[in-house]
N, C-alpha and C positions, 0 to 999 in steps of 0.2 A: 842770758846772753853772756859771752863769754869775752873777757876786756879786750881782745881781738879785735871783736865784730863791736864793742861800743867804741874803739877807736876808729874802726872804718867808719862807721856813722856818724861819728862829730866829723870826719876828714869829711865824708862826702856832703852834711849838710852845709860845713863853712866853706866848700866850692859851691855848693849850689847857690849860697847868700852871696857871695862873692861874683859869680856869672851873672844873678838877677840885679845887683849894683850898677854893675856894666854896661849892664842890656839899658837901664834905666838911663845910663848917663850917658848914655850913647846913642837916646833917641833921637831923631830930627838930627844928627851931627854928621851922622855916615847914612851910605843908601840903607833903605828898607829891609831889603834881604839879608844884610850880614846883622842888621838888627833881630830880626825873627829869628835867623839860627843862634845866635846868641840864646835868645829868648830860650828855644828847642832845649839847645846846650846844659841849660840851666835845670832842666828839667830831668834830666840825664842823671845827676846823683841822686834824685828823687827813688829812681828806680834799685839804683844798689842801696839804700836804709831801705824800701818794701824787702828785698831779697836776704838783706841781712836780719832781718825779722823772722820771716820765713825759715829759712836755715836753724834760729833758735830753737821755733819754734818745733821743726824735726827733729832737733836734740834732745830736745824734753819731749818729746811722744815717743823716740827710738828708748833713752832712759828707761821710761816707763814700761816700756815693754819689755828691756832686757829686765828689769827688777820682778814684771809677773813673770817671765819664763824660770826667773832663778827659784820663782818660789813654786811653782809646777814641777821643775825639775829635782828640789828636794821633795817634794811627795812621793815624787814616780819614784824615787833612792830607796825613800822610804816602803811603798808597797814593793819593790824588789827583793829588798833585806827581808821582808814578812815572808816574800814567798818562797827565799832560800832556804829563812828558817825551817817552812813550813818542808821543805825538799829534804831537807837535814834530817827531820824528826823520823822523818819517814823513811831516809834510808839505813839507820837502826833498824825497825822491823823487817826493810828487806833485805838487810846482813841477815838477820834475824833468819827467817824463812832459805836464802841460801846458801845458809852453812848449816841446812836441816838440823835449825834451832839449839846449835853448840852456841853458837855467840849471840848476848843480846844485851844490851846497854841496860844496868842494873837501874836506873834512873829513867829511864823508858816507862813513859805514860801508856801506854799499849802493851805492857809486858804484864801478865798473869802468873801470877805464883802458881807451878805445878805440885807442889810440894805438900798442901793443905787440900783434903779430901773435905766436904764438907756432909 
């Protein structure tokens, strides 16, 4: 929870202690009705501390998910770079083949010494 939302929550539960005070010392003194709204009233911050819970609580699951995506998204970086390499290696042999085997990468793992009859 972020000191934001723990200050909303201490603001909302010492209104809600604060309206339930009221309610209490203003039973039997005013009519009935503005008693029970009171009462209602009191009830009323209850609901923004469940909400500001809630809200944490989405911040730490969204978190969480942005920290798996980042580490999905380095593998996938990873298998990309593999398959460029793998795209690189291989466009040496196909220089190779169309410059009818004038040019071919002397460190070329697919490259055969012509030179040596056996």
């Amino acid at each position: 929870m972020s000191r934001g939302s723990r200050v909303l929550t201490v603001l909302y539960i010492a209104v809600a202690l604060w309206l339930a005070y009221c309610t209490v010392r203003t039973w039997g003194d005013v009519p009935a009705w503005t008693t029970l709204a009171m009462a209602a009233a009191s009830l009323a911050p209850v609901l923004g501390v469940v909400r500001e819970t809630v809200i944490a609580d989405e911040r730490r699951a969204v978190a969480v998910l942005r920290e798996r995506e980042g580490r999905r998204a380095a593998w996938r970086d990873a298998a990309a770079a593999a398959v460029a390499r793998a795209e690189v290696e291989a466009a040496c042999c196909e220089r190779w083949w169309t410059s009818c085997a004038t040019e071919h990468d002397p460190n070329c793992a697919h490259r055969t010494s012509w030179g040596t009859t056996a």
